[in-house]
N, C-alpha and C positions, 0 to 999 in steps of 0.2 A: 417430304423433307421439312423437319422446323424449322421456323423461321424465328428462335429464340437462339442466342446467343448467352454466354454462362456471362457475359454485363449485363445485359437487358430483362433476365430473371431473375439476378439478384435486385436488381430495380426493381422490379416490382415485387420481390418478395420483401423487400423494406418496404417498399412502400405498405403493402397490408399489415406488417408487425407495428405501424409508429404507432396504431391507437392500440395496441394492447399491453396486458400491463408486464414490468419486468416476470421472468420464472415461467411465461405460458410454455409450454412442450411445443416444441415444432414440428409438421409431421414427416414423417417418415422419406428415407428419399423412395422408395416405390411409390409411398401415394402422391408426392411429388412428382414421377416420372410418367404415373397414370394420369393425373391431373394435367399435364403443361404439352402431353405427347413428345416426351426429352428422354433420350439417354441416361442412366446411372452417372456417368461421368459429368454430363454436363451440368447435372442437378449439384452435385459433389461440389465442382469445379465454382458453383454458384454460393451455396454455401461457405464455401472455404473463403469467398470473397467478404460475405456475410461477418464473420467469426475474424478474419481479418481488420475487420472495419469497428470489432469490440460491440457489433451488433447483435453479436451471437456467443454461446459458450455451451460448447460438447463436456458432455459429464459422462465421463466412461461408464460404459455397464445402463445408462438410465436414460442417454437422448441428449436431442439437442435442445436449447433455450434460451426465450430472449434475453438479451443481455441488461446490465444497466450499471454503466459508472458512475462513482460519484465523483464530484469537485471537491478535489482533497488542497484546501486553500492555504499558501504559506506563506506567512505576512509579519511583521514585525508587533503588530497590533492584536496577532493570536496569540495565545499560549501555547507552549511546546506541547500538545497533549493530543496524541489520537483519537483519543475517547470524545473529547467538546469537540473539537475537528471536525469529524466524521456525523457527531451529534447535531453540528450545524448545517450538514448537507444534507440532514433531515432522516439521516440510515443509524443506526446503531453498531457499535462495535464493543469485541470481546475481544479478551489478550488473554492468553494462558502462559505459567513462569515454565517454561522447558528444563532450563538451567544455569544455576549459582554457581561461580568457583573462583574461586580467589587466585591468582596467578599475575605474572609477570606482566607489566603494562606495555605495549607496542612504545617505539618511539614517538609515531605521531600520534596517539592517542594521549603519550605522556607529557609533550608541546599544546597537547589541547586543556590540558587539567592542571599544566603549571605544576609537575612534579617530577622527580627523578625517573628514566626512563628505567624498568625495570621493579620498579616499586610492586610492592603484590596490593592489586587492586582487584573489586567486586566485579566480575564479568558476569551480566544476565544475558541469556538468551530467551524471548520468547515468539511466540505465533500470536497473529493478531488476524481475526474477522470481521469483515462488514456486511451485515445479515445474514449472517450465518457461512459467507463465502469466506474460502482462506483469501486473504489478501495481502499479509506481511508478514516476513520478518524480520526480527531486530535484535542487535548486538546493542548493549550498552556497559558503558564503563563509568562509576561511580567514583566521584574522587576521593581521597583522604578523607576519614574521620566525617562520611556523609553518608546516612543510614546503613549501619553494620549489619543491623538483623531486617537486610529490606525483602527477605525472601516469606520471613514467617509476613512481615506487612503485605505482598502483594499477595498470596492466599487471600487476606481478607479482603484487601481492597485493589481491584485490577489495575487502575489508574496510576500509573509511577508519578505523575502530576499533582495529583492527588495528595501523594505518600511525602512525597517533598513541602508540601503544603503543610500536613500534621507535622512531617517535621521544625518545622516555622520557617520556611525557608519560602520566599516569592519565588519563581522559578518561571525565567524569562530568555526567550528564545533571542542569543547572545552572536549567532554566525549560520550558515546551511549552505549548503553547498549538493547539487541533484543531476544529475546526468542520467540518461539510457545504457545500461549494459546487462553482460551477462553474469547473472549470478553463479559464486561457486558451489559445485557440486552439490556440499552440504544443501546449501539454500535452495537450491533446486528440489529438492527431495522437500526438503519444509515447506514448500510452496505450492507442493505437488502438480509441479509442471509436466506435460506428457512428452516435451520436447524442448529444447535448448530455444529459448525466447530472452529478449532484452525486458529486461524490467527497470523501474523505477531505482536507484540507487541513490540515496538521500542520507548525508553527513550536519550531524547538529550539534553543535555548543549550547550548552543551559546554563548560565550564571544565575546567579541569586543577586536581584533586582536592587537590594537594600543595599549589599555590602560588596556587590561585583565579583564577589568569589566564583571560580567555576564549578560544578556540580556535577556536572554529566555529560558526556561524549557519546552517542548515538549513529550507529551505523542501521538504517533502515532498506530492506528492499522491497518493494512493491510492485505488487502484477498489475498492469498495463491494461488487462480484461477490465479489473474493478475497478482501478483509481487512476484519476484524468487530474495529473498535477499541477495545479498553479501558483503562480508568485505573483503575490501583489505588495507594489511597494509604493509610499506614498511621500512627500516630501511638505507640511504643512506650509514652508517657503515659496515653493513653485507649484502654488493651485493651478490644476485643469485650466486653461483658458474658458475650456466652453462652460 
């Protein structure tokens, strides 16, 4: 009888993955069952603790692998931009425009942009990657009379940050708001979850730095796998003690 327990192997199955680098292949649970003298179940049951613990990520069709989140850091002192964000946690990120449609503004969205609710405003939809992993998506609403043709500009240039930039406009993270839940349907599928998991849900205000106008309204979700959310807020008044 083993004397392994599916706590006590996933312990040391972390334990031997901390030196190796994100993306190794894990192996197989037979040669795990062969190696450890365990049950399919118990190997399973040890993994799924693994994969639980964002240590691990099952890629249907291709195996298991080590995992690696980054510290997706949200602070008054960043700019509202996934791309330097993600840039600064040392990973790269990619956004594709899904889609453009001009429609009818939500209420709160239209308390967020300071305009009549119902207004026909720029809605984008796009998918965002970090190293190649799906890791978001995002609804955003463009206010009045702020980038018309922002669809042909995000073909050239991915960064919506960026685009507000050439537009001459500072664009400065103005309110956010991030809880755990579940995403709908739709986003689920954009997100290519294999199962009904809580993600990252993240609401942001962008005003324009200069003249405080608001700019943009942003509904983001984010997979929990790849991105480990922090809020750092500082107060120049009330330094640190230590």
């Amino acid at each position: 009888m083993s004397d392994w327990s599916a706590r006590s192997l996933a312990r040391r199955l972390g334990e031997e993955f901390a030196g190796l680098p994100a993306g190794t292949r894990v192996a197989s649970e037979h040669e795990l069952m062969r190696r450890f003298g365990v049950s399919r179940s118990l190997v399973r049951a040890a993994l799924d603790e693994l994969v639980t613990r964002f240590l691990l990520r099952r890629v249907q069709g291709a195996g298991t692998f080590l995992n690696n989140r980054i510290d997706y850091v949200i602070s008054s002192r960043n700019p509202p931009s996934l791309h330097q964000t993600v840039a600064a946690a040392g990973s790269e990120a990619r956004t594709f425009l899904v889609d453009v449609t001009q429609m009818p503004v939500p209420d709160v969205v239209a308390t967020a942009l300071e305009c009549d609710p119902g207004t026909p405003l720029n809605r984008l939809l796009r998918v965002g990657y970090v190293d190649d992993l799906i890791a978001n998506s995002i609804e955003e609403w463009l206010a009045p009379e702020v980038l018309e043709h922002v669809d042909v500009s995000l073909r050239a240039v991915e960064s919506l940050n960026e685009v507000l930039r050439m537009g001459r406009y500072q664009p400065v993270r103005a309110w956010s708001r991030a809880a755990p839940d579940f995403p709908p349907e739709d986003v689920e599928e954009r997100l290519e979850l294999e199962r009904a998991v809580p993600v990252w849900t993240i609401e942001t205000v962008t005003r324009d730095a200069r003249t405080g106008r608001a700019l943009l309204y942003s509904r983001s979700w984010m997979r929990q796998d790849v991105i480990r959310l922090v809020f750092e807020f500082d107060n120049p008044d009330l330094a640190y003690p230590g």
